[in-house]
C-alpha positions as CSV (number, residue, x, y, z in Angstrom):
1,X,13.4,108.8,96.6
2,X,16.1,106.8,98.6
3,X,16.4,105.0,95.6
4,X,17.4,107.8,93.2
5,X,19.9,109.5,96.0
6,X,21.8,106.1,96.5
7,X,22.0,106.2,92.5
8,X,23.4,109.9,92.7
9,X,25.9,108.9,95.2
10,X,27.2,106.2,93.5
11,X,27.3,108.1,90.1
12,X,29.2,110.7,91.7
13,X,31.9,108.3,93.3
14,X,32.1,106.4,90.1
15,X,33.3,109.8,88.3
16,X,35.6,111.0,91.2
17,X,37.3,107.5,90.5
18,X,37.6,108.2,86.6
19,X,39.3,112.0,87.3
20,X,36.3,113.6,85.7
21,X,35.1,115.2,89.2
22,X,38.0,115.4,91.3
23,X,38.6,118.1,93.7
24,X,41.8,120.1,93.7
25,X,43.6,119.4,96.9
26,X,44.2,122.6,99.5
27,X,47.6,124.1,98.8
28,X,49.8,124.7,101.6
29,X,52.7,127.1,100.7
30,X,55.3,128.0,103.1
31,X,55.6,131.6,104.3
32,X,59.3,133.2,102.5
33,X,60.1,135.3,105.4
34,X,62.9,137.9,104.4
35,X,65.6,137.6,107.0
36,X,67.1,141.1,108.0
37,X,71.0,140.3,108.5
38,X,71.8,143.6,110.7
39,X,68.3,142.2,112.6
40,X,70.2,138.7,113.0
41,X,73.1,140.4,114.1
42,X,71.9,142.3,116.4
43,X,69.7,139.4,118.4
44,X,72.6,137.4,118.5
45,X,74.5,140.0,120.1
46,X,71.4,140.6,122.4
47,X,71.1,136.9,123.1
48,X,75.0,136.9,124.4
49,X,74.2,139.7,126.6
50,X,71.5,137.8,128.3
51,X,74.3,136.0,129.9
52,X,73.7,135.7,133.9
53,X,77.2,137.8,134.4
54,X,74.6,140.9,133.6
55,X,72.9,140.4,136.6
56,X,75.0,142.2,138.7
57,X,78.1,143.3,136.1
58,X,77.6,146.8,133.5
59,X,78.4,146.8,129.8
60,X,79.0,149.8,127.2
61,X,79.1,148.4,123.6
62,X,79.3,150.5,120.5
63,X,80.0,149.1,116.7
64,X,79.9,151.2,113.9
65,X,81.0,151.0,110.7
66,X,84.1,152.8,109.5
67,X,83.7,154.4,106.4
68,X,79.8,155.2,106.5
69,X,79.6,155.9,110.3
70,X,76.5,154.0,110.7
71,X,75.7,152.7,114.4
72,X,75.9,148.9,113.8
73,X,74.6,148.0,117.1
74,X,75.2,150.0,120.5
75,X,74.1,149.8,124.0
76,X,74.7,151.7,127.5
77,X,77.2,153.6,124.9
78,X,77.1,156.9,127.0
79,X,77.7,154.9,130.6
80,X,81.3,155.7,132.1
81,X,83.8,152.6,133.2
82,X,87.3,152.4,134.3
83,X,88.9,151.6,130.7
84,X,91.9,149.6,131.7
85,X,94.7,149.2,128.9
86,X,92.3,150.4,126.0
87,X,94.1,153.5,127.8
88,X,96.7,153.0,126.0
89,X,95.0,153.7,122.5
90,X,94.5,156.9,123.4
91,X,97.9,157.3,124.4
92,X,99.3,155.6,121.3
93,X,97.4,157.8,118.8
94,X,98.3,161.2,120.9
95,X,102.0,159.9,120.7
96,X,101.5,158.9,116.5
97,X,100.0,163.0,116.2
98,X,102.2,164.6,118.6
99,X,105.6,162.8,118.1
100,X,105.9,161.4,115.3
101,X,106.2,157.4,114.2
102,X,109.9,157.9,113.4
103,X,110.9,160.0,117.0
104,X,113.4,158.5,118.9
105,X,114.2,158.6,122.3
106,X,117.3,160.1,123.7
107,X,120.2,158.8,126.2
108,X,122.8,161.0,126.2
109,X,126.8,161.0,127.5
110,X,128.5,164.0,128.4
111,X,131.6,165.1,129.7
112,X,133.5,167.9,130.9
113,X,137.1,169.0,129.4
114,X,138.9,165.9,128.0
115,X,143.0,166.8,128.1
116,X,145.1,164.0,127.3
117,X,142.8,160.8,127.9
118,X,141.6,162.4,131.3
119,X,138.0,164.0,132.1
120,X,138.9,167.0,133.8
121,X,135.7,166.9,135.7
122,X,132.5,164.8,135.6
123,X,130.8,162.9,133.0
124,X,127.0,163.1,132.8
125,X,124.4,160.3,132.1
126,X,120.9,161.9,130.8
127,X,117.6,159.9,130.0
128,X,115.0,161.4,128.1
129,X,112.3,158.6,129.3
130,X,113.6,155.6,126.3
131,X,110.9,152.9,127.4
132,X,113.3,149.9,126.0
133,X,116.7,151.1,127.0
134,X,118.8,148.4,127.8
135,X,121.7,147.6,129.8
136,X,124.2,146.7,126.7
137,X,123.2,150.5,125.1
138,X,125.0,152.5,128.7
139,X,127.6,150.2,128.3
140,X,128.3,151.4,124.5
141,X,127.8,154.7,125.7
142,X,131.0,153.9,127.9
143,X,132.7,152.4,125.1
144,X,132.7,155.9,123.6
145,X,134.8,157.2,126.3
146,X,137.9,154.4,125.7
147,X,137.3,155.7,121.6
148,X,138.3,158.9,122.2
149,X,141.4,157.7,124.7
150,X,139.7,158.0,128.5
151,X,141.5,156.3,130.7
152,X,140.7,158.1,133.4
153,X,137.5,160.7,135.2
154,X,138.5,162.7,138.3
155,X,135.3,163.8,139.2
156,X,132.0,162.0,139.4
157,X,129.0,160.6,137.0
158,X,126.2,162.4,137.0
159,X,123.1,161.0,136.2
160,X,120.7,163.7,135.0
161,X,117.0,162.3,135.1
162,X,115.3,166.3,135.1
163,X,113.5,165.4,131.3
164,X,111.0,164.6,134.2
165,X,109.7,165.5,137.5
166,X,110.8,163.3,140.3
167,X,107.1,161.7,140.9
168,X,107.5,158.1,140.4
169,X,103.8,156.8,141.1
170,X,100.8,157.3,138.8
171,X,97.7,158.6,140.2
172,X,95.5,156.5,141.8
173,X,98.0,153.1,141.5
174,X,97.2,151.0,143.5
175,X,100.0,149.4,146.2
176,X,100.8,146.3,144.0
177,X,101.6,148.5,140.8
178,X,104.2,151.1,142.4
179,X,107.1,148.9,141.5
180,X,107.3,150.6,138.3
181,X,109.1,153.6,139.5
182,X,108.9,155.5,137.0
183,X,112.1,158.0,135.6
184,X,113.9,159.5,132.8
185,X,116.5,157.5,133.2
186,X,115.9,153.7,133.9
187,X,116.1,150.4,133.0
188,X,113.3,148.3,133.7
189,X,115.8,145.2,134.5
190,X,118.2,147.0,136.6
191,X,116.7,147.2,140.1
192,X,116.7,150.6,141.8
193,X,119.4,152.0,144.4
194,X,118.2,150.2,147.3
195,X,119.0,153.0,149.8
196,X,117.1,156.0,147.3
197,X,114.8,153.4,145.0
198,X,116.5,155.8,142.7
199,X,116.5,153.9,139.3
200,X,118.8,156.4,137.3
201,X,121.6,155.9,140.1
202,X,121.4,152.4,139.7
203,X,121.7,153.5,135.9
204,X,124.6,155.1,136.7
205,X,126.0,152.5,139.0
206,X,125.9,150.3,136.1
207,X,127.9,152.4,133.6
208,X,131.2,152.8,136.6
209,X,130.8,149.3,136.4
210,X,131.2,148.6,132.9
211,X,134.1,151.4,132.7
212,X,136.4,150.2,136.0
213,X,135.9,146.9,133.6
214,X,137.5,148.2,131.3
215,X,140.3,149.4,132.9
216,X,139.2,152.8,133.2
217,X,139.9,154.9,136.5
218,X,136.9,156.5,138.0
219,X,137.7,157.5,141.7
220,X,134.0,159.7,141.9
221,X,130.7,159.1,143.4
222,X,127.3,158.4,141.1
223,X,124.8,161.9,142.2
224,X,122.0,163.2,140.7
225,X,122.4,166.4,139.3
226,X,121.3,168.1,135.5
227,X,124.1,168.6,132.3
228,X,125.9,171.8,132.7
229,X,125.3,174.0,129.0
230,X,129.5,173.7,128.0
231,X,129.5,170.1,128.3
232,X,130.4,168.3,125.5
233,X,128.2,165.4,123.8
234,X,130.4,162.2,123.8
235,X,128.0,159.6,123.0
236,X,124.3,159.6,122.1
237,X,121.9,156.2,122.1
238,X,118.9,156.8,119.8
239,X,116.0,154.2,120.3
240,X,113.8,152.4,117.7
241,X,111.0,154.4,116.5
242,X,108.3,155.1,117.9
243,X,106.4,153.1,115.3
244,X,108.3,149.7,116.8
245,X,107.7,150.9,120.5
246,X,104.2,151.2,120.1
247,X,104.3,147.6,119.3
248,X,106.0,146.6,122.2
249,X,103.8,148.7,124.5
250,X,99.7,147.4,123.0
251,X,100.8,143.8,122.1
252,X,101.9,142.6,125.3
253,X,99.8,145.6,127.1
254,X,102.9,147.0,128.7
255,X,102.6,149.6,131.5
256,X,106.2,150.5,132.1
257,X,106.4,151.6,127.8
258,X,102.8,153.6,128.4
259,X,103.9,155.5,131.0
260,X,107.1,156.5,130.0
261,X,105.7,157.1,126.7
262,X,102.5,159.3,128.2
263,X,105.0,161.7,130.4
264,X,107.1,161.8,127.2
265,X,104.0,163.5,125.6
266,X,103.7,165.8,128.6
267,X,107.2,167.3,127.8
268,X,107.4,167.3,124.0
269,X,104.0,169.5,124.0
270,X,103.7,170.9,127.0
271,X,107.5,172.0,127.8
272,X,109.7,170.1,130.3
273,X,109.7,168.4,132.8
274,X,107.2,166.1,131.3
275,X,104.9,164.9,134.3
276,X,101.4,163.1,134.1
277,X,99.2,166.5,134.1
278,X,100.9,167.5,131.2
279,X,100.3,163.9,129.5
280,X,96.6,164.3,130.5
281,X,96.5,168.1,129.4
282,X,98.2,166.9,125.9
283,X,95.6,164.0,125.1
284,X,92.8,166.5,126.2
285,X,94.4,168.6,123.9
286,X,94.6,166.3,121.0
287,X,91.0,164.7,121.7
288,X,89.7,168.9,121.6
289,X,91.4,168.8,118.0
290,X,90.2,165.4,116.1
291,X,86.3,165.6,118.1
292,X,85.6,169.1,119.2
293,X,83.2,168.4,122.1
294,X,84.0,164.7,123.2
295,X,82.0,162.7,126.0
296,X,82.9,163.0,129.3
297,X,85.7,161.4,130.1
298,X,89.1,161.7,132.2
299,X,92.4,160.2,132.2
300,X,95.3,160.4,134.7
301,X,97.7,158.1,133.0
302,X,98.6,156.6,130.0
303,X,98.5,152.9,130.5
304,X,95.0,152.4,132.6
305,X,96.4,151.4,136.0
306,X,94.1,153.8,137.6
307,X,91.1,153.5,138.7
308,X,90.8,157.2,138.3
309,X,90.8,157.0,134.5
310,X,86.4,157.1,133.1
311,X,85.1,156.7,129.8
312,X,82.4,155.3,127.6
313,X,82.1,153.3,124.5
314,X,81.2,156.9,122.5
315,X,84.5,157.7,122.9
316,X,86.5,155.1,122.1
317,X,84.6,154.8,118.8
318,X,85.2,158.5,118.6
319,X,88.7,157.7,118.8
320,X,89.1,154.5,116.3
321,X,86.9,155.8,113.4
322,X,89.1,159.0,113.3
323,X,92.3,157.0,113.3
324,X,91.0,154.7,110.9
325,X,90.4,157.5,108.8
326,X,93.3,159.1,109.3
327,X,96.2,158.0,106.9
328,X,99.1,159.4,108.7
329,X,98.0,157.9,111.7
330,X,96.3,155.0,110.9
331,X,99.0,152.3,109.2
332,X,101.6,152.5,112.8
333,X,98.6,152.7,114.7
334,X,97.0,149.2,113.2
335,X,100.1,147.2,113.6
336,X,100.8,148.1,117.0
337,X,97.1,146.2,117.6
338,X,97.1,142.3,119.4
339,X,96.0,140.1,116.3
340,X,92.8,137.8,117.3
341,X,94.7,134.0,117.7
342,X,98.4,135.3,117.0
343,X,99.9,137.3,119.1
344,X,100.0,139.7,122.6
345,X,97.6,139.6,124.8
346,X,95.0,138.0,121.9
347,X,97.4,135.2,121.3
348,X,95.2,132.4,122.7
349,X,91.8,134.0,122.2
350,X,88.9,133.7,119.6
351,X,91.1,130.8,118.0
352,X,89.0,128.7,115.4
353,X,86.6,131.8,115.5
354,X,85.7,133.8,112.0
355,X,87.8,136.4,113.8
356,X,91.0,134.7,114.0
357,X,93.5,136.3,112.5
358,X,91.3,139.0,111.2
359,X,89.9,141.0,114.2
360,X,92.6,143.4,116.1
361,X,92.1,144.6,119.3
362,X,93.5,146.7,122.4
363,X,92.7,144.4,125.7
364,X,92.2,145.9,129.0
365,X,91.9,144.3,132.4
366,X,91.6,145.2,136.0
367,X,89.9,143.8,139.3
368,X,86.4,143.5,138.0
369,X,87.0,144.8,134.8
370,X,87.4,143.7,131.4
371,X,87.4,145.7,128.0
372,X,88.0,145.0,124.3
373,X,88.3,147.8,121.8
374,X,89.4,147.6,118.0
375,X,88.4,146.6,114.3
376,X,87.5,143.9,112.5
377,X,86.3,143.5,109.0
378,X,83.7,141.8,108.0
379,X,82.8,138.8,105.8
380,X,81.6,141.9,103.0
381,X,85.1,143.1,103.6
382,X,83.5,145.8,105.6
383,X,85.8,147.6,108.5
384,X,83.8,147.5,111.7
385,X,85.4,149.8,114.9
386,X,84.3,148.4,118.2
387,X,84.1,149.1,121.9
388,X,83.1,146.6,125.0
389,X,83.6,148.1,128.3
390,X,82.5,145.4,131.3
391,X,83.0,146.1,135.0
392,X,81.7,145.9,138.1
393,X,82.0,141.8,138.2
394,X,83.4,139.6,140.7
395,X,85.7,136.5,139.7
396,X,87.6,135.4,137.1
397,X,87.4,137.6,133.7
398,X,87.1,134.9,131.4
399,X,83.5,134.6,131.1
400,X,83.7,138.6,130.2
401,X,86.5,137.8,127.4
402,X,84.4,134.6,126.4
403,X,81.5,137.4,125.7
404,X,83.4,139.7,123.8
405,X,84.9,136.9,121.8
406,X,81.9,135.8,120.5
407,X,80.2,139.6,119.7
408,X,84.0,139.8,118.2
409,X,83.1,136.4,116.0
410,X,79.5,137.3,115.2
411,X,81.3,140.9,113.8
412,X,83.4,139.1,111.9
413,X,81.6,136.7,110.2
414,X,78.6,138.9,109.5
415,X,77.6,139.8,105.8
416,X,74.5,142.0,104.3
């Protein structure tokens, strides 16, 4: 018997070595696990949130996409924070449908009875709250005097600065933002009257000056008072449009522009003098029109200085898809946006990123706050509106900006 089963063995290795009785090796095959791009996208924003700033700060984010409204990813959406300069998207698309992109702003030089190269009377400065008027335009206004042969005023220049009300600080400023004084008449680079802080007298102060220059004989004093209704228009200096201001006021995130351009709201649709409740009561109004029922919110001012202002991520998105969507509005609106790694206050950020040069974006930044709000489009050529609200940090905000650049990137560069 051991005989025979040491034969079999050896028979049966004998054919294994010849192929005839081989066994067919176990085949291993590797899983094909479908990978779920939106899935991806979303951990990896997920994974950027885990970042130890969330111990202690808050974030709102919403993404959706434009044209089909789906919610691309979204989180704390509904929780209120102090906005900071993405502000000033709601009061750049309230100016777009209430104003206009081609209105202008006004400065205006009148006079009283002009007899034989005299003013027989007072001239009269009046602002209507231009956010870029400059010291060269009151001294063309003067130049329109010598055109039609002044040589000489007997009475006084008054400057007229009742487009709106005399309340110079925003609600809620803080001490270190009052500086801007805010008026109908002013220019941001001539200081105010020492004695008043009065920065249409120092207006005014500026255009004697440019007309004793000239050889022109103005004996009078520079008062504040409003344009009589039989003066005569001498002179009027029209600004760019509002198109180009709009630029100037969300690239660099100016605050001066905003709230000259928020009051400016307040008394176009609202009736003069323009003030910041009518600016607020205008955006509330225009916000009632394009979303009916909006999040809570509430805004006080039009470039984000105060702390008072409150919204959430809902509402921002509320605000971009419709001006996306929203031809009239949407071309003026676009351009006025910071470009990701070329210019404004996006200049230096997200550069050698998918979104460079592709993502647009309102910044916004206070004391323990930092937001991001925009569109990008997508590696599918797919427009994307987003919203990141973070507050309640303590430091430096560039490890906030270093978190919404990357969520900005991973937008950017995604693709279904």
């Amino acid at each position: 018997m051991r005989t025979h089963a040491i034969l079999l063995v050896c028979v049966a290795l004998l054919l294994s070595g010849c192929g005839i009785f081989a066994t067919k090796p176990v085949q291993t095959e590797s899983p094909t696990t479908s990978v779920d791009p939106l899935g991806k996208l979303q951990a990896n924003i997920d994974a950027v949130l885990q970042d130890p700033l969330f111990t202690a700060a808050s974030i709102g984010i919403k993404v959706v996409a434009v044209e089909t409204g789906e919610v691309i990813y979204e989180k704390n959406a509904h929780k209120l924070h102090h906005p900071a300069s993405t502000t000033k998207l709601f009061t750049a698309a309230t100016a777009l449908a209430k104003l206009g992109s081609d209105y202008q702003f006004e400065t205006t030089l009148y006079a009283d009875a002009i007899v034989k190269g005299e003013v027989l009377g007072n001239i009269y400065l009046k602002g209507r709250a231009d956010p870029a008027l400059q010291p060269q335009d009151l001294v063309k206004l003067g130049d329109a005097l010598l055109q039609v042969g002044v040589t000489s005023i007997q009475g006084d220049i008054i400057v007229d600065e009742t487009y709106l009300d005399a309340v110079w600080e925003g609600p809620g400023w803080m001490r270190d933002d009052r500086p801007l004084w805010i008026s109908a008449l002013s220019i941001r680079e001539v200081e105010p009257n020492a004695s008043t802080m009065s920065r249409a007298l120092a207006c005014g102060l500026l255009l004697k000056t440019a007309l004793i220059e000239k050889g022109v004989h103005v004996p009078g004093e520079i008062v504040s008072g409003t344009v009589p209704s039989d003066a005569q228009v001498v002179a009027k200096h029209l600004s760019s449009p509002l198109a180009d201001i709009l630029k100037l006021m969300n690239k660099p995130s100016d605050n001066w522009i905003a709230e000259l351009i928020f009051k400016t709201i307040g008394a176009e649709v609202m009736g003069e003098p323009g003030t910041w409740q009518k600016g607020r009561q205008a955006v509330t109004e225009f916000l009632s029109e394009i979303i009916g029922d909006p999040p809570t919110y509430r805004f006080v001012d039009g470039s984000g200085l105060s702390r008072y202002n409150l919204l959430n991520t809902e509402l921002l998105i509320d605000l971009l898809v419709h001006t996306y969507q929203n031809f009239q509005l949407m071309p003026e609106y676009l351009a006025s946006l910071p470009v990701a790694g070329v210019d404004g206050t996006l200049k230096n950020r997200m550069q050698g990123m998918y979104a460079e040069k592709v993502l647009r974006a309102k910044t916004g930044t206070l004391s323990g706050v930092s937001a991001l709000a925009g569109y990008t489009i997508t590696a599918d050529d797919e427009v994307f509106a987003f919203g990141i609200l973070i507050s309640h940090y303590v430091g430096s905000p560039a490890l906030a900006r270093g978190i919404q650049d990357k969520i900005g990137d991973y937008l950017t560069g995604f693709s279904r």
